[in-house]
KOLGULUM-837536 format. One record per residue: x, y, z of N, C-alpha, C in turn; residue number from 1. Coordinates in Angstrom, 3 decimals, decimal comma. Layout:
BEGIN
X_Y_Z_X_Y_Z_X_Y_Z_NUM
...
// end
This chain:
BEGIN
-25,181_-17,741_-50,289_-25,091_-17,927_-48,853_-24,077_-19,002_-48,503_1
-24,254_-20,088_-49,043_-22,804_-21,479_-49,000_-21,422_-20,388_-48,917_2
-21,209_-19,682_-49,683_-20,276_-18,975_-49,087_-19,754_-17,818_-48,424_3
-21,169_-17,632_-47,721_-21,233_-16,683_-46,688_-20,682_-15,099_-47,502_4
-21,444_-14,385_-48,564_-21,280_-13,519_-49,305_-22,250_-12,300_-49,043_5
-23,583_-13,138_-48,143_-24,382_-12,284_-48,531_-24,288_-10,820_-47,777_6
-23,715_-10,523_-46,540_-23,420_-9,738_-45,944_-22,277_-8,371_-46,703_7
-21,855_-9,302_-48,041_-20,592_-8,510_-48,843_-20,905_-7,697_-50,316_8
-22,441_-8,764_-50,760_-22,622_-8,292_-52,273_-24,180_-8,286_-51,784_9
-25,238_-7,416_-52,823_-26,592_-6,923_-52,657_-26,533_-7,845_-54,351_10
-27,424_-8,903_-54,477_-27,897_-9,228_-55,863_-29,391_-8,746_-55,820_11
-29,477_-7,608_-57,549_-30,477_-7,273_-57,599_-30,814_-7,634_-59,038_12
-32,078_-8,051_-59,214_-32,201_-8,942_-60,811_-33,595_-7,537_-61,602_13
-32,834_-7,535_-62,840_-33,136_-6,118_-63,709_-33,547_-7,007_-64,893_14
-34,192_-7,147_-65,374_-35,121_-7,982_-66,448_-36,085_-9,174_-66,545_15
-36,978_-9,214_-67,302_-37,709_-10,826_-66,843_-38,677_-10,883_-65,723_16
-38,881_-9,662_-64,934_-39,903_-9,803_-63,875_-41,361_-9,305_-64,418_17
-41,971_-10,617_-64,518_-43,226_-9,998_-65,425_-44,501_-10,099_-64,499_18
-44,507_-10,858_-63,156_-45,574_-11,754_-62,286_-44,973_-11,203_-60,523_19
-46,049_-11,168_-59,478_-45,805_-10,980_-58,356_-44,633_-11,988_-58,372_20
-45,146_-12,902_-58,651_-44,608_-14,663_-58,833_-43,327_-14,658_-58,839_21
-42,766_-13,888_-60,154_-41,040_-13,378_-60,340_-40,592_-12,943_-59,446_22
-41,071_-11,803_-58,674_-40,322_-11,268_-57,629_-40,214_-12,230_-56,710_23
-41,171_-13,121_-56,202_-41,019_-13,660_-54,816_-39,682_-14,768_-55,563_24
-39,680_-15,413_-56,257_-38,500_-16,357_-57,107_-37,416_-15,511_-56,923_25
-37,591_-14,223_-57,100_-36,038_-13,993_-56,859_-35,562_-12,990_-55,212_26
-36,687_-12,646_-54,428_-36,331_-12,999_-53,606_-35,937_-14,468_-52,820_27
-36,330_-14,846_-52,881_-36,016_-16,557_-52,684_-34,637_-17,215_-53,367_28
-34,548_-16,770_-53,825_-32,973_-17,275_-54,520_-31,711_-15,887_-53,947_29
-32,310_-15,209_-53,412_-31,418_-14,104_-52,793_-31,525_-12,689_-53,462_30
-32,314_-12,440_-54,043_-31,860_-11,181_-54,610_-32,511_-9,913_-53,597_31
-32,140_-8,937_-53,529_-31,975_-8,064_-52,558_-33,530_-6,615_-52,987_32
-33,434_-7,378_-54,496_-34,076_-6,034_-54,839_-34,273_-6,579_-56,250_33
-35,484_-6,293_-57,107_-35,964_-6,235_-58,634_-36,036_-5,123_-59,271_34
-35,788_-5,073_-60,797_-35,581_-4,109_-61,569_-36,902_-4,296_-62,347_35
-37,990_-3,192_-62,059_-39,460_-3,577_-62,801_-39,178_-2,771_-64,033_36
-38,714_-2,328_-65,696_-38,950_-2,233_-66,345_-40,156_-1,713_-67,215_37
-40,288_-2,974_-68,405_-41,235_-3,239_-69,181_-42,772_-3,110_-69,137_38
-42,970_-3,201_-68,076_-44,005_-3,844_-67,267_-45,014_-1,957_-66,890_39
-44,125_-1,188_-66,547_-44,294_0,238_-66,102_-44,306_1,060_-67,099_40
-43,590_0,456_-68,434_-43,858_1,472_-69,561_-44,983_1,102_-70,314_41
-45,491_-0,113_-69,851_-46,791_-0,808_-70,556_-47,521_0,169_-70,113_42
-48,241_-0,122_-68,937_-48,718_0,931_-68,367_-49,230_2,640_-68,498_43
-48,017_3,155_-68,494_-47,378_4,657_-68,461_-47,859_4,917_-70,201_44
-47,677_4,576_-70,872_-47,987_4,142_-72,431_-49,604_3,942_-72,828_45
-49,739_3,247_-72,279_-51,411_2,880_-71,946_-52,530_3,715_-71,519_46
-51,718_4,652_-70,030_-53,096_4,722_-69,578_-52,089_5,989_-68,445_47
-50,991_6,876_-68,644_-50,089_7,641_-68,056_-49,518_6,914_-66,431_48
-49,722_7,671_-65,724_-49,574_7,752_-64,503_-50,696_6,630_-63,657_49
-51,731_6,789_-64,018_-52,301_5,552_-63,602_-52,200_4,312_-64,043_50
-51,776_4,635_-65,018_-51,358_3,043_-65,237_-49,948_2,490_-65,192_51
-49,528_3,495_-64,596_-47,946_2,474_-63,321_-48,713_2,229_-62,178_52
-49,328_2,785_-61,635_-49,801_2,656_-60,339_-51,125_1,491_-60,156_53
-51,507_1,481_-61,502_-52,756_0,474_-61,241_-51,131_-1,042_-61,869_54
-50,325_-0,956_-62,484_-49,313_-2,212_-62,471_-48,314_-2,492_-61,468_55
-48,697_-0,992_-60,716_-47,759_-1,405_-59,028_-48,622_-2,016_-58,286_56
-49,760_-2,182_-58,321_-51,031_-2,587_-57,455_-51,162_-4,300_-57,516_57
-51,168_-4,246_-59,528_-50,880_-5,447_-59,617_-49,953_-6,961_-58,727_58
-48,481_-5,819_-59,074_-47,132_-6,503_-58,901_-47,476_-6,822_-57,228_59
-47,773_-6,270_-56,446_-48,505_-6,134_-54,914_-49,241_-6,843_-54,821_60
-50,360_-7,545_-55,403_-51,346_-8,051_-55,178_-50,781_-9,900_-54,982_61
-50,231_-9,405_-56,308_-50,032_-10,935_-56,795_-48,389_-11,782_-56,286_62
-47,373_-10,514_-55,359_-46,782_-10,703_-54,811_-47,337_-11,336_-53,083_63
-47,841_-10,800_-52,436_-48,842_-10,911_-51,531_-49,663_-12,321_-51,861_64
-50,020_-12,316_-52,901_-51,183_-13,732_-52,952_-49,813_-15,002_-53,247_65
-48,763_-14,649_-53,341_-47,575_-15,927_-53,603_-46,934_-15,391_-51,853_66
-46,927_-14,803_-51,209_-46,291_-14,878_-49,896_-47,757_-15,850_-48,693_67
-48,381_-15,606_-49,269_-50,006_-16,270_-48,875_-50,182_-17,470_-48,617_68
-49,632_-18,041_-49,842_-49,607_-19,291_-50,429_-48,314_-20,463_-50,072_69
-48,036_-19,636_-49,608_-45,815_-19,924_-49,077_-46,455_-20,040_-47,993_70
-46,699_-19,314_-47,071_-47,028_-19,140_-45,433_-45,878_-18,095_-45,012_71
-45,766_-16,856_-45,959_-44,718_-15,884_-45,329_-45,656_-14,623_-44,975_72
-45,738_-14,440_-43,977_-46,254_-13,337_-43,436_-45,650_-11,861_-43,790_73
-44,742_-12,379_-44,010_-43,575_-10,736_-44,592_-42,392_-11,582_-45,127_74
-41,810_-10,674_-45,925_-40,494_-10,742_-46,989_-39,601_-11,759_-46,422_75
-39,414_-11,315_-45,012_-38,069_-11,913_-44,568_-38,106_-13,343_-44,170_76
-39,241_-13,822_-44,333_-40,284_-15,279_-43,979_-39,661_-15,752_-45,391_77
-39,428_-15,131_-46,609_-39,219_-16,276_-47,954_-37,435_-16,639_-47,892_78
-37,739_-17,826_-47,899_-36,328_-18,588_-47,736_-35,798_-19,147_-49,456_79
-35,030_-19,666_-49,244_-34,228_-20,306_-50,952_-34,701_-21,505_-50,454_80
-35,191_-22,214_-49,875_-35,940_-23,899_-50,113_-37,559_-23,360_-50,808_81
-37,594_-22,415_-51,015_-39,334_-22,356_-51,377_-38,724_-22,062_-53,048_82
-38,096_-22,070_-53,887_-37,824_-21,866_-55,030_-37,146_-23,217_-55,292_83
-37,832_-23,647_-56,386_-37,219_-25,165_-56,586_-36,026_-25,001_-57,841_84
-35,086_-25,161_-57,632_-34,076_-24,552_-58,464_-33,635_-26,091_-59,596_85
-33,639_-27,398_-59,125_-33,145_-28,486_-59,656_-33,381_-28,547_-61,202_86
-34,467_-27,525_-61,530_-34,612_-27,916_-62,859_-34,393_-26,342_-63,943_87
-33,104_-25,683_-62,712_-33,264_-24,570_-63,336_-32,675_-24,361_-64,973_88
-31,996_-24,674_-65,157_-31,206_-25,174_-66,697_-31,873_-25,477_-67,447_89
-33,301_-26,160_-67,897_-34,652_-25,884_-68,762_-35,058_-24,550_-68,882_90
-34,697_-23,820_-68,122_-35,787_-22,662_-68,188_-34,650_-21,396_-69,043_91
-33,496_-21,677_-69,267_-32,703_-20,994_-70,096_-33,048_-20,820_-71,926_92
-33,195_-19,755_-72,157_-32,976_-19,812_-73,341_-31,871_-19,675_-74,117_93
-31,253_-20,554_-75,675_-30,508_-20,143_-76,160_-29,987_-19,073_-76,827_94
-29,072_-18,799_-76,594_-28,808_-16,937_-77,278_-28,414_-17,433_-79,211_95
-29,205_-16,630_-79,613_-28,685_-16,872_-81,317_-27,330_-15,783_-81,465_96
-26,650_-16,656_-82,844_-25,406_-16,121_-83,173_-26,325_-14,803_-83,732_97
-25,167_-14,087_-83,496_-25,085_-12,609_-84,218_-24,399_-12,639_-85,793_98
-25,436_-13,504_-86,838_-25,001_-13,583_-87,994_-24,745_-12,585_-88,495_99
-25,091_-10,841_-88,478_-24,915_-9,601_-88,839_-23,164_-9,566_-88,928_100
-22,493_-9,659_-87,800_-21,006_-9,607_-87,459_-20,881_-10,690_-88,027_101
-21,450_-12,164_-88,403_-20,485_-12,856_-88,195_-20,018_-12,830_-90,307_102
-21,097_-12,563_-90,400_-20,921_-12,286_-91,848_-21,069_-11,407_-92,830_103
-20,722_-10,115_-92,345_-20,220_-8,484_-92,597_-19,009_-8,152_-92,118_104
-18,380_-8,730_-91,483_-16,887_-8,037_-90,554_-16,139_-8,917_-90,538_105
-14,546_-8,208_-90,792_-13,852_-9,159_-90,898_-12,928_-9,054_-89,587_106
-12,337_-10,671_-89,111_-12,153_-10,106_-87,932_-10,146_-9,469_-88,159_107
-10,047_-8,900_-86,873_-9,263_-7,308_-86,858_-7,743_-8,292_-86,771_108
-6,785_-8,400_-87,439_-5,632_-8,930_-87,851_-4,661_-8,481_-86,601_109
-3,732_-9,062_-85,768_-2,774_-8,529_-85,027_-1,513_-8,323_-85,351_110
-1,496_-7,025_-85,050_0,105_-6,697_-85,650_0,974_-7,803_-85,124_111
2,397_-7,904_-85,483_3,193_-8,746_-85,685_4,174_-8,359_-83,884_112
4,215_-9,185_-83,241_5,006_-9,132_-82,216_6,326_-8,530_-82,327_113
6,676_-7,491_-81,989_8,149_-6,643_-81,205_8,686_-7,509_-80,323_114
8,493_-8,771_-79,817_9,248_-9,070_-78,638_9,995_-10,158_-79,400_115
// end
């Protein structure tokens, strides 16, 4: 929003939403829309068709009990001051090297410059 984007790009966040909780966090930080996954094949896996629908019930419930708790009566009530972001850089995890490549492959030699 600082640079007045949001009218230009839709951010929609596709992994990691495991809690009503997640969604309202990323509505609140701007995202337009969540990518539920993991969470639906648990489910679907589990227990078919009812059990997306009893983990959509969930994701609803517990979305609703965090808009509750905010004082947002509806979606458009959650603002980016209700997500405390200052300590967001803890909550990163480190990515491990890809020792497979780094020590099976050799890397690819460049031909010799024409110019």
């Amino acid at each position: 929003k600082e640079h007045n984007l949001q009218d230009k790009i839709e951010v929609w966040i596709d992994g990691g939403i495991r809690r009503g909780t997640d969604i309202f966090k990323a509505l609140a930080l701007g995202a337009k829309a969540v990518g539920i996954g993991r969470p639906f094949l648990y489910g679907l896996a589990a227990y078919g068709q009812p059990g997306v629908e009893h983990v959509i019930d969930i994701f609803k419930t517990e979305l609703r009990m965090a808009m509750k708790h905010m004082g947002c009566p509806t979606v458009n009530h959650i603002t980016r001051s209700m997500a405390i972001t200052k300590n967001l850089s803890d909550h990163f995890a480190g990515q491990a090297s890809d020792s497979l490549s780094l020590s099976t492959y050799s890397p690819l030699k460049l031909a010799p410059s024409r110019l």
